[in-house]
N, C-alpha and C positions, 0 to 999 in steps of 0.2 A: 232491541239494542238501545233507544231510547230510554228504558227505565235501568239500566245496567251500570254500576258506578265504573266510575274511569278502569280500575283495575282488574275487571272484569271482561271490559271491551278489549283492554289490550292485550289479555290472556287467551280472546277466544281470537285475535288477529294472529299471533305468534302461534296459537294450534294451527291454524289454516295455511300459514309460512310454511311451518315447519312439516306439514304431512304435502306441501308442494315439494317442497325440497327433498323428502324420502322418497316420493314418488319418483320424481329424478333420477336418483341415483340409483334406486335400484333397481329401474325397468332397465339399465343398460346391462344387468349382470343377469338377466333370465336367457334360458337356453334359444327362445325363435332370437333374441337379436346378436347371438353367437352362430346362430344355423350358416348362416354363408359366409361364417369360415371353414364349415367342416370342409367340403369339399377340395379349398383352393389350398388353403396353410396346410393342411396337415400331406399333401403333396408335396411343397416348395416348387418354389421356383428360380429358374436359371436365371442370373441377371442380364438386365438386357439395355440398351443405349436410354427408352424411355422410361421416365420417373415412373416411380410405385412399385418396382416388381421385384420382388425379393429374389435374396443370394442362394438361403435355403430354408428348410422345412420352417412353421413357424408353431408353438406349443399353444392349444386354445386355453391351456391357464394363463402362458403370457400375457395371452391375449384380453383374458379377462382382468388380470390386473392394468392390463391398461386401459380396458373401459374404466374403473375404478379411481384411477390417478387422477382426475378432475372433481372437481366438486363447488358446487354453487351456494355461497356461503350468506352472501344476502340477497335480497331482490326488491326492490320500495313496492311497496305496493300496491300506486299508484299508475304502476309499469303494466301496458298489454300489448303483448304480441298480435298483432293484425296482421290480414292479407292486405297489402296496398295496390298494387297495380300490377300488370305483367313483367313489366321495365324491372321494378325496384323489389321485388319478388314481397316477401313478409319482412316488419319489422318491428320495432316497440313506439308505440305511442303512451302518451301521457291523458290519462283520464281527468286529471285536477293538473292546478298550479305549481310547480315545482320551483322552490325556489334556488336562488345562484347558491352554489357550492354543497347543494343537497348530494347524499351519497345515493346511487343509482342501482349498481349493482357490483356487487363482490366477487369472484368468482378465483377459483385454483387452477392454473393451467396444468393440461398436459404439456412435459417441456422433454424434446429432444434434439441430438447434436447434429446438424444440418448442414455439415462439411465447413470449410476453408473456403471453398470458392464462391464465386458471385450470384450462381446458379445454384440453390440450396438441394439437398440432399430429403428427398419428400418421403422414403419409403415408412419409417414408423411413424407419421402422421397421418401416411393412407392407412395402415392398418388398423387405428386409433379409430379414425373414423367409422370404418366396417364396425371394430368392437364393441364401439359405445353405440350403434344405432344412428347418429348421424348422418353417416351419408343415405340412410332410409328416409331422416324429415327433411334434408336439403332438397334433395333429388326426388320426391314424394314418390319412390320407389322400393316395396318391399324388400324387393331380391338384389337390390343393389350392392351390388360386389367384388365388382370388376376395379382390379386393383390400379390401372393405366388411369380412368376415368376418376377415380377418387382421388389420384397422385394432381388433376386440374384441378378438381376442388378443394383440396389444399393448398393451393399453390393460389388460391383465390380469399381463401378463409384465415391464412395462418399469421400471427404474427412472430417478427424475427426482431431480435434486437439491432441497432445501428452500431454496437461497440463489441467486438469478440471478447473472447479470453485470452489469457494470456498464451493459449497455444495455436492462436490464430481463428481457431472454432466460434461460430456464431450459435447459440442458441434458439430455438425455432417453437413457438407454442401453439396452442389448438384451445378453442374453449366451446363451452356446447352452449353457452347465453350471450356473452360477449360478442361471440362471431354475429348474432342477429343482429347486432347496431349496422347501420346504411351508412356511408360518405357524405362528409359535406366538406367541400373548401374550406367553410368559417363553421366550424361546427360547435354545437349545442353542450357536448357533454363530452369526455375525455379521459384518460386516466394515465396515470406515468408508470413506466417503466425500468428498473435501472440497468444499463449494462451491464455487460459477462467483466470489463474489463479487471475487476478488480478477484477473479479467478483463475487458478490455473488449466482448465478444463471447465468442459461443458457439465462433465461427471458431477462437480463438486459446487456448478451453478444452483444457488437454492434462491428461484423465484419467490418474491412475496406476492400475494395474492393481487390480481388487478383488481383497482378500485376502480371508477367513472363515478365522474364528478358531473353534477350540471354546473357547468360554465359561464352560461347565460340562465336569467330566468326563461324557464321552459314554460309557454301556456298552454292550456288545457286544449287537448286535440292534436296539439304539436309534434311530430315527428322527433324521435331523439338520435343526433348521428354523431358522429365520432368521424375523423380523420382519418385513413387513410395514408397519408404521405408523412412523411419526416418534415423538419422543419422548413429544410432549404426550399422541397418543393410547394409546403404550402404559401412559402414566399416569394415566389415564383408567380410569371405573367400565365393567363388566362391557355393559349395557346400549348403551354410548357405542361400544365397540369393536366389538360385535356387530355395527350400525348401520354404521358406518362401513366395515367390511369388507364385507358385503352388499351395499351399495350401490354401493361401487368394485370386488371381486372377486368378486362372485357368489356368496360361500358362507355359511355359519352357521359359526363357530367353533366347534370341539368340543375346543380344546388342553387340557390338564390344568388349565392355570388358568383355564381360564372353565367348565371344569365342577367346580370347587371345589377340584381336589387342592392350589393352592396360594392358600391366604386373603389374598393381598395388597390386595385390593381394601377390603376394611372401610374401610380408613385411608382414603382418596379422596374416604371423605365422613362422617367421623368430625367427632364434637366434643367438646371434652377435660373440658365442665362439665359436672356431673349436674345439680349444681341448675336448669342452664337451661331455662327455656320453650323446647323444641325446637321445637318448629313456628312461632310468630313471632319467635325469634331467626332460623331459618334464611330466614326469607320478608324478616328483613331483611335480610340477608346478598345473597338474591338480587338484591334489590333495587337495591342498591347496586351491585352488580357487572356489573349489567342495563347500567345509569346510564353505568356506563364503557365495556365493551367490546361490547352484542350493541345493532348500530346500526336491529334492526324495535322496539326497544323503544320506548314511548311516549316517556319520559323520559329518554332517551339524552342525556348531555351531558358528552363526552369534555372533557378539558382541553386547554389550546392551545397554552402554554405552556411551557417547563420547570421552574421555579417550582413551578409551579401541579400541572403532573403530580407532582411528588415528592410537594407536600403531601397530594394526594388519594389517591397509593397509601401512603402512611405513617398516612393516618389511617382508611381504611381496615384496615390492620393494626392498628392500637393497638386501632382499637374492637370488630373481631371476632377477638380471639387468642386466641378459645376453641375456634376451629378450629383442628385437630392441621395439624402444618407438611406434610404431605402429603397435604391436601386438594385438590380441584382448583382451586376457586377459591385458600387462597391458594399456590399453584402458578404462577398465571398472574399476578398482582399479585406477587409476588417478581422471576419474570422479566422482567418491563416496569422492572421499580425497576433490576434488573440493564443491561436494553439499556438504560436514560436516563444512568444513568453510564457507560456506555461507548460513546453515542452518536458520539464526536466522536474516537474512539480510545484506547489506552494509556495513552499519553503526554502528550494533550492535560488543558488547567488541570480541564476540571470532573472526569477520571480521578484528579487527581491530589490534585484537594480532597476528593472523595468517595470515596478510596479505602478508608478505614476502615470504614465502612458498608457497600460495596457486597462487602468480603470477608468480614464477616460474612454477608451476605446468600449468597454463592455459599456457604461451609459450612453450611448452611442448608439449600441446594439438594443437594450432594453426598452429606449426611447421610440425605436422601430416595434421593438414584438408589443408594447402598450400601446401602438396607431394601428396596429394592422393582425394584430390575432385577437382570442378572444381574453373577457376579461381576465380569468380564468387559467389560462392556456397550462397546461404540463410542462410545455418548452421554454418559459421564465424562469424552471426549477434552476437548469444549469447554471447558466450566468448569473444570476443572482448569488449563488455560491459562493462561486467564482471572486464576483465583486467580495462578497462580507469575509474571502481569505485573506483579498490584496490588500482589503484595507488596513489589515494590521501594519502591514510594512510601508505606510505612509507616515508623514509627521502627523499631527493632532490637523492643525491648523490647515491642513492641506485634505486631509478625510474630510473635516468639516462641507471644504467647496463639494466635495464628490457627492456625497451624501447629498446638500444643500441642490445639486445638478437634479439629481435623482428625482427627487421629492418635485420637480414639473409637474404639474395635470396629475398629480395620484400615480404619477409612474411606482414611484417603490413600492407604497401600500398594496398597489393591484399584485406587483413582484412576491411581496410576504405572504399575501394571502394565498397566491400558490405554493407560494416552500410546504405553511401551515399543513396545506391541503393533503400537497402530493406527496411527500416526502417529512412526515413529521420527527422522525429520528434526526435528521440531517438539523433541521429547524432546533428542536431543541439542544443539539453539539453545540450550536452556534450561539445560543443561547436569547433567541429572539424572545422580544414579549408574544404574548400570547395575542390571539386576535380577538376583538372585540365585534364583528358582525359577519361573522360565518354560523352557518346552523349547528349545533348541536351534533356529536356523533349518534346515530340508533342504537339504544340497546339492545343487548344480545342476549339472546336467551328466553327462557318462559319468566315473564313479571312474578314477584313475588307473591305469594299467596300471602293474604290478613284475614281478619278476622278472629273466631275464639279458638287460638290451637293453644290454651292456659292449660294450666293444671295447677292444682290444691299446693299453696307454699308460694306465690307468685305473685310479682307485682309488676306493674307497668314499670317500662324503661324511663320513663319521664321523670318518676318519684324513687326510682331505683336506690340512685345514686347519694341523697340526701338523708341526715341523721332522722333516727327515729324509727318505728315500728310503720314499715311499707307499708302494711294492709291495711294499717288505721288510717295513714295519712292520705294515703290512695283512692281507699273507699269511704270510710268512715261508716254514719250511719243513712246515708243517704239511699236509695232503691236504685239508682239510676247513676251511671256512669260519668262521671265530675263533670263539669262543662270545664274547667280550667285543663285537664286532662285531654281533654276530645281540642281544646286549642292548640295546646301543643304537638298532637300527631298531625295527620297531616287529613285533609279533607275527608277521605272516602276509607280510610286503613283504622284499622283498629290498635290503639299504642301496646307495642310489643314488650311482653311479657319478658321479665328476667329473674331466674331464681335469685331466692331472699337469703339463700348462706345460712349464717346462726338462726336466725327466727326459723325458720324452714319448721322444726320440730315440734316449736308452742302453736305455728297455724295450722296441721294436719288435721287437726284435732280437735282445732275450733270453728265454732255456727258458724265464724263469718266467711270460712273458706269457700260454702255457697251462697252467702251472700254474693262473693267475688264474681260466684260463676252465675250467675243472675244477672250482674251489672254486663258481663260480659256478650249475655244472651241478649238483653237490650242494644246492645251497642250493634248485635250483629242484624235486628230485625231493622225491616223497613220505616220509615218515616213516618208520619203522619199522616201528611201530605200522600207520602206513597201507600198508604193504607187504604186512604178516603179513593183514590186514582183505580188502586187495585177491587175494590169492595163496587165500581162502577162500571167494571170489567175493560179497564181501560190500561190495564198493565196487566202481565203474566203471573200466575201463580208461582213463585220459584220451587224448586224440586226440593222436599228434606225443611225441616223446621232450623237446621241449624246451619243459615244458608252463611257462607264466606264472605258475600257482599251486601252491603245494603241498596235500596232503591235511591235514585235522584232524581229528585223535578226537574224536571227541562222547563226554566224562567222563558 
């Protein structure tokens, strides 16, 4: 690989992607990892109180198109699946350095409609699993089949969106590389998703492919995880997360931030006055907030109205703002004041009367997710939005201070850079500049083949376009291929060839047409350097005399 020019390397990296990624996909579609459905599907089953167990008969082509309906569309290459411990079962590690907002992995969900209620709807995600093989490498069990048992492992593996459709249906997906990312509280790598809400059914939901982002830079050896919880809970105190994760995924947290290496938690439920009575300001605090949102409380008595709602979350804030702004209570009373003004949308009058307000209120918010997630984060996509709608419906002079807020500690820049990131449609509506230090997207695809794919009547692309007789001007009488020529392509490529139009006729037919292909044969051998290297057995002989790439010294 050392003597191999760049576009050689990258061609024989995209062959090894890409026979990774066929291999993928279609060891789920061979008959052993259909075998344990023969038995159960094509029986059916009666349905029963517990998740996974089908209504009736189930067809093994369905079946197979839904092994099929997923597909792993990039993967860095820098990415290895490892066994890590007993706890944390396998996950992806990083071989090299990965840098912030490098793309991770690409992947196509299988996406299905997982009820109305709280309690999601597991059965064609357990069958999904059987179909594609899955729950063979979760479970490192062959015959793994059993449809109850795969309905846990979904219920542990699946991501669901946080926003329904417009028929109340939540969407619910399954992935066969994604799923391997581990939890962390403050995690490494991420990718956004967007809600059902802006569809009428789950039917008519058309996922875009999950991307993961590195968040942070990832160093070499490092562990790469992903979240877990939505945002409330990842802003959520220590004890709150623990809880909530045990309860839905089985396990006790051990990530760096819940075993203290990163103190973000303090602030969650901090209070910014010394001189206060701590224990009966906070018991009225709870009190209050009992009052509004946790409906077993005695004294529950939510507001009805919109009015009415404002005035009770505003006086609320007035009376306790001696709690730091990224508390969780007021966390939660910030974003209710947020969704009342933008219940009705954008555009609509009470957006556009409470716009002032409710944009202070979102840099408020923003100021919190830049102290306390990562830089990165997916969940800056919304509010950020959010703010670059409202600010239309402010004066000039009054955008300026929001904006001028904003812009504290690199808060907005970090904000943009997630729009960029996660949501580049949205980014370009809005019509942000473009970012100036995020990596590069990877290309897709096999690199272009260079070197002599000419023929007789042709000239380089460089001299193409300029008056005169291409061939002369191009080649002339020189043996070896212009050096003004080989400046303007690009290091390691051969300048590509474009028919000549009218001359076409007068060069078929003349000496210097192999002249041309002479110069071109030059261009495509080895170096000098790479001749004298090769001639001391210290480079490979390449296959075929008319090889595509030339040799490079490595200085």
């Amino acid at each position: 690989m050392r003597g191999l020019s760049q576009a050689a390397s990258n061609r024989l990296v995209w062959l090894e992607e890409s026979t990774f990624n066929v291999r993928e996909n279609l060891r789920f579609l061979t008959s052993a990892s259909l075998g344990p459905l023969r038995t159960q599907m094509r029986a059916g089953y009666q349905r029963k109180d517990s998740p996974g167990v089908y209504e009736s008969a189930f067809d093994l082509t369905q079946a197979a198109a839904m092994a099929a309906s997923s597909s792993l569309l990039f993967r860095h290459p820098s990415l290895q699946l490892r066994v890590l411990d007993a706890e944390r079962g396998s996950g992806y590690v990083a071989n090299k350095l990965l840098q912030r907002g490098e793309l991770l992995l690409e992947e196509q969900p299988f996406v299905w409609n997982s009820g109305k209620d709280e309690e999601p709807d597991l059965q064609k995600g357990a069958a999904w699993l059987i179909a594609s093989g899955l729950a063979q490498e979760l479970t490192s069990r062959p015959d793994a089949a059993d449809l109850e048992a795969c309905g846990q492992l979904v219920k542990r593996y699946a991501f669901r969106t946080h926003r329904p459709s417009r028929d109340g249906s939540y969407p619910a997906m399954l992935f066969k590389s994604c799923c391997r990312l581990n939890h962390s509280c403050f995690p490494n790598a991420g990718g956004h998703l967007p809600g059902a809400e802006d569809f009428d059914s789950v039917a008519q939901y058309r996922s875009p492919a999950m991307k993961v982002y590195a968040l942070e830079e990832i160093r070499e050896g490092e562990e790469v995880c992903i979240s877990y919880l939505a945002e409330s809970d990842q802003l959520s105190p220590l004890s709150h997360r623990r809880a909530l994760l045990k309860d839905t995924w089985g396990f006790l947290c051990r990530c760096e931030r819940c075993l203290g290496g990163r103190p973000l938690d303090r602030r969650l439920e901090a209070v910014d006055w010394e001189g206060l009575e701590r224990r009966s300001a906070l018991a009225s605090v709870t009190k209050a907030f009992r009052s509004l949102f946790d409906a077993t409380f005695e004294d529950y008595d939510p507001p009805k109205e919109f009015e009415t709602t404002l005035e009770r979350l505003n006086n609320f804030r007035r009376e306790f703002s001696f709690l730091d702004k990224a508390h969780v209570f007021s966390q939660r009373v910030r974003r209710e004041l947020i969704a009342a003004f933008l219940l009705t949308g954008f555009d609509s009058e009470i957006a556009q009367r409470c716009a002032g307000p409710a944009l202070s209120l979102l840099v408020e918010e923003m100021h919190v997710q830049h102290a306390l997630l990562p830089s990165l984060s997916p969940f800056k996509v919304t509010p950020y939005v959010q703010f670059l709608h409202l600010l239309r419906h402010v004066p000039e002079k009054e955008a300026r201070w929001h904006v001028s807020d904003l812009k504290v500690d690199g808060c907005e820049l970090q904000h943009q850079q997630s729009l960029w990131l996660h949501d580049q449609p949205a980014a370009q509506r809005l019509q942000l500049a473009q970012p100036r230090n995020l990596p590069p997207a990877p290309l897709r695809g096999a690199p272009l083949r260079t070197g002599p794919l000419a023929k007789p009547g042709a000239a380089c692309g460089c001299c193409a376009s300029a008056p005169g007789p291409s061939l002369e001007r191009c080649h002339g009488r020189s043996k070896g291929w212009p050096r003004s020529c080989r400046r303007k392509a690009q290091a390691d490529e051969m300048p590509p060839l474009m028919e000549n139009g009218p001359e076409t006729p007068e060069v078929l037919g003349s000496s210097r047409s192999s002249t041309l292909w002479e110069a071109y044969a030059e261009f495509g051998r080895p170096s000098k350097d790479a001749q004298s290297l090769r001639r001391a057995g210290k480079v490979r002989e390449p296959k075929g005399k008319d090889s595509w790439f030339k040799f490079r010294v490595a200085r």
